[in-house]
N, CA, C and O atoms as a Tripos MOL2 file, in Angstrom:
@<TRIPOS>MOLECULE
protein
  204   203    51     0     0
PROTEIN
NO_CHARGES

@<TRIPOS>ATOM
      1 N          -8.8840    1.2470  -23.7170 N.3       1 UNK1
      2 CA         -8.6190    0.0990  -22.8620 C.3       1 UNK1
      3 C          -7.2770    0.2520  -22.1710 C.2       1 UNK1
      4 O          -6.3360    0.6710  -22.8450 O.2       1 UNK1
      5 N          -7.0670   -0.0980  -20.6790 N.am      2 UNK2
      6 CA         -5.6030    0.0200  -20.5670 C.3       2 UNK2
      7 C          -4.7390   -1.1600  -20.9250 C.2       2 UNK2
      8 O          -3.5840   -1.2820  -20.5180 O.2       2 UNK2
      9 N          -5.2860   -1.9280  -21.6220 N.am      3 UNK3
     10 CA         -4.0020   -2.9960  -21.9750 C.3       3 UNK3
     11 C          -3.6770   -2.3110  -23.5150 C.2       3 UNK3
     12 O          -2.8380   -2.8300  -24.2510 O.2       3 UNK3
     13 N          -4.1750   -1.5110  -23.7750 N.am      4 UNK4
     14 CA         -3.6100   -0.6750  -24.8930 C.3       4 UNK4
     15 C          -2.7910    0.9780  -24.5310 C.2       4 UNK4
     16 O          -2.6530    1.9710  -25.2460 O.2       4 UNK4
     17 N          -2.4600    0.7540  -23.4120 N.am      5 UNK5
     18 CA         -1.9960    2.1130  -22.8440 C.3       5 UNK5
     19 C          -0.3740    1.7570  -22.9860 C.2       5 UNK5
     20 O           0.0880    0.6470  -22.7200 O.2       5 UNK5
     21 N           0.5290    3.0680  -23.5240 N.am      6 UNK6
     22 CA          2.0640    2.1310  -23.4740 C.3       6 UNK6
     23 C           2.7890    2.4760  -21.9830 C.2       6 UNK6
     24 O           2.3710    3.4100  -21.2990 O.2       6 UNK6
     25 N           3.9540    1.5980  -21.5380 N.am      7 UNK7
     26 CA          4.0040    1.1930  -20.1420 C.3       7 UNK7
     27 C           5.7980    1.9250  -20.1610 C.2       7 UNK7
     28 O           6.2510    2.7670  -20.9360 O.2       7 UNK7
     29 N           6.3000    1.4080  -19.3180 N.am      8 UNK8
     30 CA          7.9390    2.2130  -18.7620 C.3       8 UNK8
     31 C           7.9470    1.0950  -17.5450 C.2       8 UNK8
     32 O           6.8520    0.7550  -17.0990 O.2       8 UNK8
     33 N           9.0760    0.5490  -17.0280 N.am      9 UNK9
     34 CA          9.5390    0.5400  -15.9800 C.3       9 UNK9
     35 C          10.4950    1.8040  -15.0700 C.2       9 UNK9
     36 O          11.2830    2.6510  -15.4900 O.2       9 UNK9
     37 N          10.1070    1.5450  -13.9360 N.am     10 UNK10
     38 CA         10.8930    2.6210  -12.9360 C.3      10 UNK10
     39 C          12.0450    2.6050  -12.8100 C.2      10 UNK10
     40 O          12.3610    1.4160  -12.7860 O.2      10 UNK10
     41 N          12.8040    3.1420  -12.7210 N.am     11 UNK11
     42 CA         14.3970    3.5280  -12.7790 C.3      11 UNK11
     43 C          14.6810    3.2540  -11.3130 C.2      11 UNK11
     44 O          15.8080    3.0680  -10.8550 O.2      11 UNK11
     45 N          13.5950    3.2470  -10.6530 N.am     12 UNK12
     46 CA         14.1230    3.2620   -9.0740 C.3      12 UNK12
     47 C          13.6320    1.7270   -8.6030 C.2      12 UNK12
     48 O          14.3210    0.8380   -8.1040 O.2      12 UNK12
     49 N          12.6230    1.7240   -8.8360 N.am     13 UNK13
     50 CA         11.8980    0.2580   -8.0870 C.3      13 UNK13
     51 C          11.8850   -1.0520   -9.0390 C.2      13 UNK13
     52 O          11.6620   -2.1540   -8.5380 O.2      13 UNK13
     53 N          12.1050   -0.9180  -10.2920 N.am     14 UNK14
     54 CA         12.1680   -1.9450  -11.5550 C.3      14 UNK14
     55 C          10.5800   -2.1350  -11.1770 C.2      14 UNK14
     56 O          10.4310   -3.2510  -10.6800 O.2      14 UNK14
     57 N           9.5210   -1.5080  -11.2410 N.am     15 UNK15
     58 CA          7.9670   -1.7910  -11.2750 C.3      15 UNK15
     59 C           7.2620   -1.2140  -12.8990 C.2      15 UNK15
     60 O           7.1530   -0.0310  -13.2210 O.2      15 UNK15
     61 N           7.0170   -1.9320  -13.4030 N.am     16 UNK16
     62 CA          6.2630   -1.5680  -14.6850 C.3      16 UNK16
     63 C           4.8860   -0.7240  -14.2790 C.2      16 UNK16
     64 O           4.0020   -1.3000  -13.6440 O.2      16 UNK16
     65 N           4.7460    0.6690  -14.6750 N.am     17 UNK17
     66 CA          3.9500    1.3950  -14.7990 C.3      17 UNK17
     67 C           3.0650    1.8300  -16.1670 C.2      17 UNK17
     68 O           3.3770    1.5320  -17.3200 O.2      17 UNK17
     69 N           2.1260    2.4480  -15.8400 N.am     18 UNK18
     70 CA          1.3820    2.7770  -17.1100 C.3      18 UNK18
     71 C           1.0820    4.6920  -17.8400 C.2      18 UNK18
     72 O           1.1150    5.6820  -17.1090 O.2      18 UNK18
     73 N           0.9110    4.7260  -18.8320 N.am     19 UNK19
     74 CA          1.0540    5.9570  -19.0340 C.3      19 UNK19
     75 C          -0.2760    6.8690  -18.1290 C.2      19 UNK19
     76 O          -1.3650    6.5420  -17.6570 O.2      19 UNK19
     77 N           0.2950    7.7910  -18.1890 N.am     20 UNK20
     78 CA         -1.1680    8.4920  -17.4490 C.3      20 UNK20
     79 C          -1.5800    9.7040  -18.0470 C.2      20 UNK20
     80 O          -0.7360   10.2070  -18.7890 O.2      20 UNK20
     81 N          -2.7040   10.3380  -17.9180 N.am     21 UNK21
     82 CA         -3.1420   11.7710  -19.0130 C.3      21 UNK21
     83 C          -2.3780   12.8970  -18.2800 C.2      21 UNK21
     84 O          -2.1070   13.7800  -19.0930 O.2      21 UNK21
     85 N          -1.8720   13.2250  -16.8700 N.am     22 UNK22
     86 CA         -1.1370   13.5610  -16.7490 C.3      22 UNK22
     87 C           0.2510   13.8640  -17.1380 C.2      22 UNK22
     88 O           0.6760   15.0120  -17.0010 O.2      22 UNK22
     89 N           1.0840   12.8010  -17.6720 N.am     23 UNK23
     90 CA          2.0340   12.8970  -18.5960 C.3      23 UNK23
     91 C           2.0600   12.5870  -19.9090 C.2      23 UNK23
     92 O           2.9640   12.0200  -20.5220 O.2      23 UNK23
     93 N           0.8550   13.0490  -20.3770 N.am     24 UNK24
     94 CA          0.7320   13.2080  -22.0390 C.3      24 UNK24
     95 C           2.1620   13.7180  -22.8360 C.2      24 UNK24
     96 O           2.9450   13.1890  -23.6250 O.2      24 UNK24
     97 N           2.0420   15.1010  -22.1470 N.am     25 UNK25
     98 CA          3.1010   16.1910  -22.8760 C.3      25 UNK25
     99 C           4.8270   16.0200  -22.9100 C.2      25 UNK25
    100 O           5.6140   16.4120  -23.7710 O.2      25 UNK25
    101 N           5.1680   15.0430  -21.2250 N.am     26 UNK26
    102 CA          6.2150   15.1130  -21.4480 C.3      26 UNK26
    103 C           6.4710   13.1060  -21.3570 C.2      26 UNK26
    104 O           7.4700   12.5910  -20.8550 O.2      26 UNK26
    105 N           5.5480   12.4880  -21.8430 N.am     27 UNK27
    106 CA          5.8290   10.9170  -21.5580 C.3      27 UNK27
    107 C           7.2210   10.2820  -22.0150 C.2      27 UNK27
    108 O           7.6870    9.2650  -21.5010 O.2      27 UNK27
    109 N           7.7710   10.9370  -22.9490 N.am     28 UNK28
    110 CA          9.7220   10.0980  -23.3370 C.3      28 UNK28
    111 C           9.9460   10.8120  -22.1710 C.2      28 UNK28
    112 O           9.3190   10.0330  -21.4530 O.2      28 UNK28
    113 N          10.3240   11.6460  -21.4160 N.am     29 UNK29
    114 CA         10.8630   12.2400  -19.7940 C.3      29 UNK29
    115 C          10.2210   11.8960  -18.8780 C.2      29 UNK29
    116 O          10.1220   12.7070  -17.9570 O.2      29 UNK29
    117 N           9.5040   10.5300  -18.7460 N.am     30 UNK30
    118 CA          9.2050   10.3180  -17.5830 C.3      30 UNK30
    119 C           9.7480    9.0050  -17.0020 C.2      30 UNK30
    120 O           9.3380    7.8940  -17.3380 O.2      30 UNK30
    121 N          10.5930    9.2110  -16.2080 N.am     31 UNK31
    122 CA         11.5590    7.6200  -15.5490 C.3      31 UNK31
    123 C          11.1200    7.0680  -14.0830 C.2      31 UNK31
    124 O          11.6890    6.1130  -13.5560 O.2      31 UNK31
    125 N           9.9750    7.8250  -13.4470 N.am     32 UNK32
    126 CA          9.5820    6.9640  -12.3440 C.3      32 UNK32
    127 C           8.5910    7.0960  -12.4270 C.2      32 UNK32
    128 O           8.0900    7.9920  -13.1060 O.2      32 UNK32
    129 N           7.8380    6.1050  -11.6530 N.am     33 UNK33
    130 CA          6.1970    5.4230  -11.2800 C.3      33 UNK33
    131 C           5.4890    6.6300  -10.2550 C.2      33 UNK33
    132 O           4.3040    6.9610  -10.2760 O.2      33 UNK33
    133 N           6.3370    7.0680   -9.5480 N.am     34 UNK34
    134 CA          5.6740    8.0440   -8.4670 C.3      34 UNK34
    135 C           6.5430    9.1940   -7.9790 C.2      34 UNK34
    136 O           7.7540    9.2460   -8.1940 O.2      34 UNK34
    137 N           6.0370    9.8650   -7.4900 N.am     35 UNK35
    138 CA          6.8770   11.2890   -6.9370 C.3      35 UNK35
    139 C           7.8860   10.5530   -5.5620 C.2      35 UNK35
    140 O           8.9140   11.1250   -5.2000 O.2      35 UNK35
    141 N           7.4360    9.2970   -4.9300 N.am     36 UNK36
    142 CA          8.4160    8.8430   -3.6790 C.3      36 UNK36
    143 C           9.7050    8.2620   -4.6810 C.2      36 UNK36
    144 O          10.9020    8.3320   -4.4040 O.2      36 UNK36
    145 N           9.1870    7.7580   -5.7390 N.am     37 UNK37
    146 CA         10.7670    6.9840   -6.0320 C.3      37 UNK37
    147 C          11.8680    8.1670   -7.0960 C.2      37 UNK37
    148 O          13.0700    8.1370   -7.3590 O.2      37 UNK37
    149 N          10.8280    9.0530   -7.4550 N.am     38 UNK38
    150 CA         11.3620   10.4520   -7.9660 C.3      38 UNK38
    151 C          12.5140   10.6810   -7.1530 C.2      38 UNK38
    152 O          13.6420   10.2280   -7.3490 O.2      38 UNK38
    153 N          11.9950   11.6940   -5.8870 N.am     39 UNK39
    154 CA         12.6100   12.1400   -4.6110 C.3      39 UNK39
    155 C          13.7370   10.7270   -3.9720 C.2      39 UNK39
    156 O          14.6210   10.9840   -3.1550 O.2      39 UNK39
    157 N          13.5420    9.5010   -4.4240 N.am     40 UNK40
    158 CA         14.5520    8.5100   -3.7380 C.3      40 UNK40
    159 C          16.0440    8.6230   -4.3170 C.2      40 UNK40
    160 O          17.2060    8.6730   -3.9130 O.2      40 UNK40
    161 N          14.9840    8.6370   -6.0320 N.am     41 UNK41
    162 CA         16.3980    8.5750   -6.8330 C.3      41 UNK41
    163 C          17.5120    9.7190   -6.6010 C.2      41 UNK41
    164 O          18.6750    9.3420   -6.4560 O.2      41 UNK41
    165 N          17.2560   10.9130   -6.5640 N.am     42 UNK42
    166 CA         17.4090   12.1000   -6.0710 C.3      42 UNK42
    167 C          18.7830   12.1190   -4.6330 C.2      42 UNK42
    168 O          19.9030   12.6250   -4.5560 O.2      42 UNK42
    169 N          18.0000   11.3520   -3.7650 N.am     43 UNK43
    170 CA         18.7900   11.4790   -2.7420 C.3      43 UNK43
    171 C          19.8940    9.9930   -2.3770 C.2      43 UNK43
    172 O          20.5600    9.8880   -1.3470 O.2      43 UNK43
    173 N          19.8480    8.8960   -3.5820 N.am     44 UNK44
    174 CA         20.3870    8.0170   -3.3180 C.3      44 UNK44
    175 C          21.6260    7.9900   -4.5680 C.2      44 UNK44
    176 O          22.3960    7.0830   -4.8870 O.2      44 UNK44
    177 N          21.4780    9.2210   -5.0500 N.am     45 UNK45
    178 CA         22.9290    9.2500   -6.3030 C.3      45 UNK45
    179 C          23.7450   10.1340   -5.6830 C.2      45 UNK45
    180 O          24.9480    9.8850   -5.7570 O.2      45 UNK45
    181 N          23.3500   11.2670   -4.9900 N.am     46 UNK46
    182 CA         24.1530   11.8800   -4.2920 C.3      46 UNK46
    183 C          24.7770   11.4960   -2.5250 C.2      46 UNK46
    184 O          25.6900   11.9330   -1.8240 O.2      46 UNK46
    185 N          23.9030   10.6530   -2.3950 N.am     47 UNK47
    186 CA         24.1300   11.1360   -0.7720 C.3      47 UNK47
    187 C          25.4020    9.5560   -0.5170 C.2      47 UNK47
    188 O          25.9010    9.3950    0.5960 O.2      47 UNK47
    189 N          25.6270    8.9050   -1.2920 N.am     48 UNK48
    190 CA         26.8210    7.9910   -1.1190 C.3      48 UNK48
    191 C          28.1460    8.2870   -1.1570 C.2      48 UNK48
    192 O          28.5520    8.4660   -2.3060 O.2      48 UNK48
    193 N          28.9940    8.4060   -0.2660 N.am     49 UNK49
    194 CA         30.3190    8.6320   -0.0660 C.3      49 UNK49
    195 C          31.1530    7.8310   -0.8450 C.2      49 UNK49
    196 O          31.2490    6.6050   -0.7960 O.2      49 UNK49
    197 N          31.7180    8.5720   -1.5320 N.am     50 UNK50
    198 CA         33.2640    7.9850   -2.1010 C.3      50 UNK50
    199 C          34.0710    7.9070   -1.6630 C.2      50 UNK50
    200 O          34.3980    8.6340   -0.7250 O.2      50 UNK50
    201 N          34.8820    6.8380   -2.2130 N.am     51 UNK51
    202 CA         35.9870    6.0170   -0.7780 C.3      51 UNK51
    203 C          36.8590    6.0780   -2.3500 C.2      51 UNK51
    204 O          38.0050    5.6380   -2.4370 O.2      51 UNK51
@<TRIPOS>BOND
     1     1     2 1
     2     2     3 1
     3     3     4 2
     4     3     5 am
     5     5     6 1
     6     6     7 1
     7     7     8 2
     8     7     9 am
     9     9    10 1
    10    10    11 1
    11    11    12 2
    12    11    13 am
    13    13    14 1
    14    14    15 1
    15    15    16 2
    16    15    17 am
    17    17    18 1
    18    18    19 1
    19    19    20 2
    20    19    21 am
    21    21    22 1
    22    22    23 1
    23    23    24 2
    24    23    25 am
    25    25    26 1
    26    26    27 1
    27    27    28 2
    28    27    29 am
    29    29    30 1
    30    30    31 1
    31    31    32 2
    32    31    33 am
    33    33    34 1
    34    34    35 1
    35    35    36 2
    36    35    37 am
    37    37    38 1
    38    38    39 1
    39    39    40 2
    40    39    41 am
    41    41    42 1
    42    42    43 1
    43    43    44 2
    44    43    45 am
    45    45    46 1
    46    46    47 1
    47    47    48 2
    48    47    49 am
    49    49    50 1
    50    50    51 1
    51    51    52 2
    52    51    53 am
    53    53    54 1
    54    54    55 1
    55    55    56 2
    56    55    57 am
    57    57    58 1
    58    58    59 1
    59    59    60 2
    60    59    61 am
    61    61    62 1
    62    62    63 1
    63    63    64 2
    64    63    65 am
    65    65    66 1
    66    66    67 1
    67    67    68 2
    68    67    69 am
    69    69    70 1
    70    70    71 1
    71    71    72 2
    72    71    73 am
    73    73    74 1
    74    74    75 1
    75    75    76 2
    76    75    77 am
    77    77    78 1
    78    78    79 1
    79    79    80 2
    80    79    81 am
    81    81    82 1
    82    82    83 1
    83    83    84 2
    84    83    85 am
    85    85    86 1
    86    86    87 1
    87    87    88 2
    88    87    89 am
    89    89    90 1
    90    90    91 1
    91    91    92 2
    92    91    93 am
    93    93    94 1
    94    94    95 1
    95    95    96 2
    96    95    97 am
    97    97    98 1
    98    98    99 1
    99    99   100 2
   100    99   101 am
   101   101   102 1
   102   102   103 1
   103   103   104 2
   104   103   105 am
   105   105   106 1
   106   106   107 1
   107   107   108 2
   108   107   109 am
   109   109   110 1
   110   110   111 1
   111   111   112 2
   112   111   113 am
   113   113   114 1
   114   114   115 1
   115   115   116 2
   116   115   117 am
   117   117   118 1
   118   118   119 1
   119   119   120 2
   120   119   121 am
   121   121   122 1
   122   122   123 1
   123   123   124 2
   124   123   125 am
   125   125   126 1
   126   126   127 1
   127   127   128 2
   128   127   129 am
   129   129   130 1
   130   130   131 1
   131   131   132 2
   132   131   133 am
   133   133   134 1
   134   134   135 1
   135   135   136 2
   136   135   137 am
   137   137   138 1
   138   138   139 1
   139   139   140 2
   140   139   141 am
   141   141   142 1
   142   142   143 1
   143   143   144 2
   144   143   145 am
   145   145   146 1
   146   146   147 1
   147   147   148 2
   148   147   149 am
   149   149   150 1
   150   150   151 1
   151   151   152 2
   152   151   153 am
   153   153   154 1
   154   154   155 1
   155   155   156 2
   156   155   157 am
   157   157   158 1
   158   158   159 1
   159   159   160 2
   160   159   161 am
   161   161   162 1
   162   162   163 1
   163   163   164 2
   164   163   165 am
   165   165   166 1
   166   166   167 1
   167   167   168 2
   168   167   169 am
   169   169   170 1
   170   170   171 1
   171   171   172 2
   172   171   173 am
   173   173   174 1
   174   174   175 1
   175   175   176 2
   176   175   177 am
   177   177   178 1
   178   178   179 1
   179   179   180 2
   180   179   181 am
   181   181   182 1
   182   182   183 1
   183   183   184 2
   184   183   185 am
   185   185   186 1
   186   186   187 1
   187   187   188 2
   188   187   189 am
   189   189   190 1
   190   190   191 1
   191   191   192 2
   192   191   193 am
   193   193   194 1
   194   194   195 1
   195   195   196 2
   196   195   197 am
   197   197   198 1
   198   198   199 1
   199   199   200 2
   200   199   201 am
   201   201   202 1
   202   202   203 1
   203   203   204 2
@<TRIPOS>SUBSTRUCTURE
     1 UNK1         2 RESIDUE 1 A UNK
     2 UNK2         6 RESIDUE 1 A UNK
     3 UNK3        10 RESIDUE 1 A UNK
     4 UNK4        14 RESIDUE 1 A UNK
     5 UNK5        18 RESIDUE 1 A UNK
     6 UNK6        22 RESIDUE 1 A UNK
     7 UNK7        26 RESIDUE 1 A UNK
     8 UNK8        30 RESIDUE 1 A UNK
     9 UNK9        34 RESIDUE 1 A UNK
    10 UNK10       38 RESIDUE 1 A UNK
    11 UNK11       42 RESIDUE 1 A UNK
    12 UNK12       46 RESIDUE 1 A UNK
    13 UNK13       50 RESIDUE 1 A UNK
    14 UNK14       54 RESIDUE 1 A UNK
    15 UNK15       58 RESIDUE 1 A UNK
    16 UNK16       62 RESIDUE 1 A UNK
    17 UNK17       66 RESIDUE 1 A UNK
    18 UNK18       70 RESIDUE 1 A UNK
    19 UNK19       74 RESIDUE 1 A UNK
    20 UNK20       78 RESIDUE 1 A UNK
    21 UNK21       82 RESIDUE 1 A UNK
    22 UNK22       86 RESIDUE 1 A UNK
    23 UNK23       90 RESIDUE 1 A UNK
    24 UNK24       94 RESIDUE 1 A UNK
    25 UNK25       98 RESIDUE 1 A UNK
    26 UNK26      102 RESIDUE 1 A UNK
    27 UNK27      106 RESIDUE 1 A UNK
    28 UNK28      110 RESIDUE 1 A UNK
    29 UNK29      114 RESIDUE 1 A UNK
    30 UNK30      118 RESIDUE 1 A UNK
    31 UNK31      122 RESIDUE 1 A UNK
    32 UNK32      126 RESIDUE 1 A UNK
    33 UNK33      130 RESIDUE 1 A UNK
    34 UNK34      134 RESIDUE 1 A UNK
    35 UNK35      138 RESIDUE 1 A UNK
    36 UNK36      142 RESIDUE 1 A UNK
    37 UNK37      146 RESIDUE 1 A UNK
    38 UNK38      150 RESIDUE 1 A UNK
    39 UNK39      154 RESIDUE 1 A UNK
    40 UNK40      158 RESIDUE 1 A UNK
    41 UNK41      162 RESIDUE 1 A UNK
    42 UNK42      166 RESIDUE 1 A UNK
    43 UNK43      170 RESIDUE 1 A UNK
    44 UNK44      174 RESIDUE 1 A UNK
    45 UNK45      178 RESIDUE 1 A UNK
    46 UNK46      182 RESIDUE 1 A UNK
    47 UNK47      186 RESIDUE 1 A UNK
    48 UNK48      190 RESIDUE 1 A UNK
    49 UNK49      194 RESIDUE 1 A UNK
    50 UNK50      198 RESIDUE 1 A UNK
    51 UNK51      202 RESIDUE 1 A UNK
């Protein structure tokens, strides 16, 4: 059933996601919902200028 599936929120979007058979192997290492907020997080820790 998926209300028995265990869940994570996104590190990028605060959206509660669900596990998938895809990330069986590495599910404690997985911190986003999708490959766009993957690639966001990515370019929004580095690309801010320090003042």
């Amino acid at each position: 059933m998926p209300a028995d599936l265990p869940s994570k929120i996104c590190e990028v979007c605060g959206l509660p996601f669900n596990w998938r058979k895809k990330w069986a192997k590495n599910w404690d290492e997985v911190k986003y919902c999708s490959e766009k907020c993957r690639r966001h997080k990515k370019s929004t820790s580095s690309g801010l200028p320090e003042i």
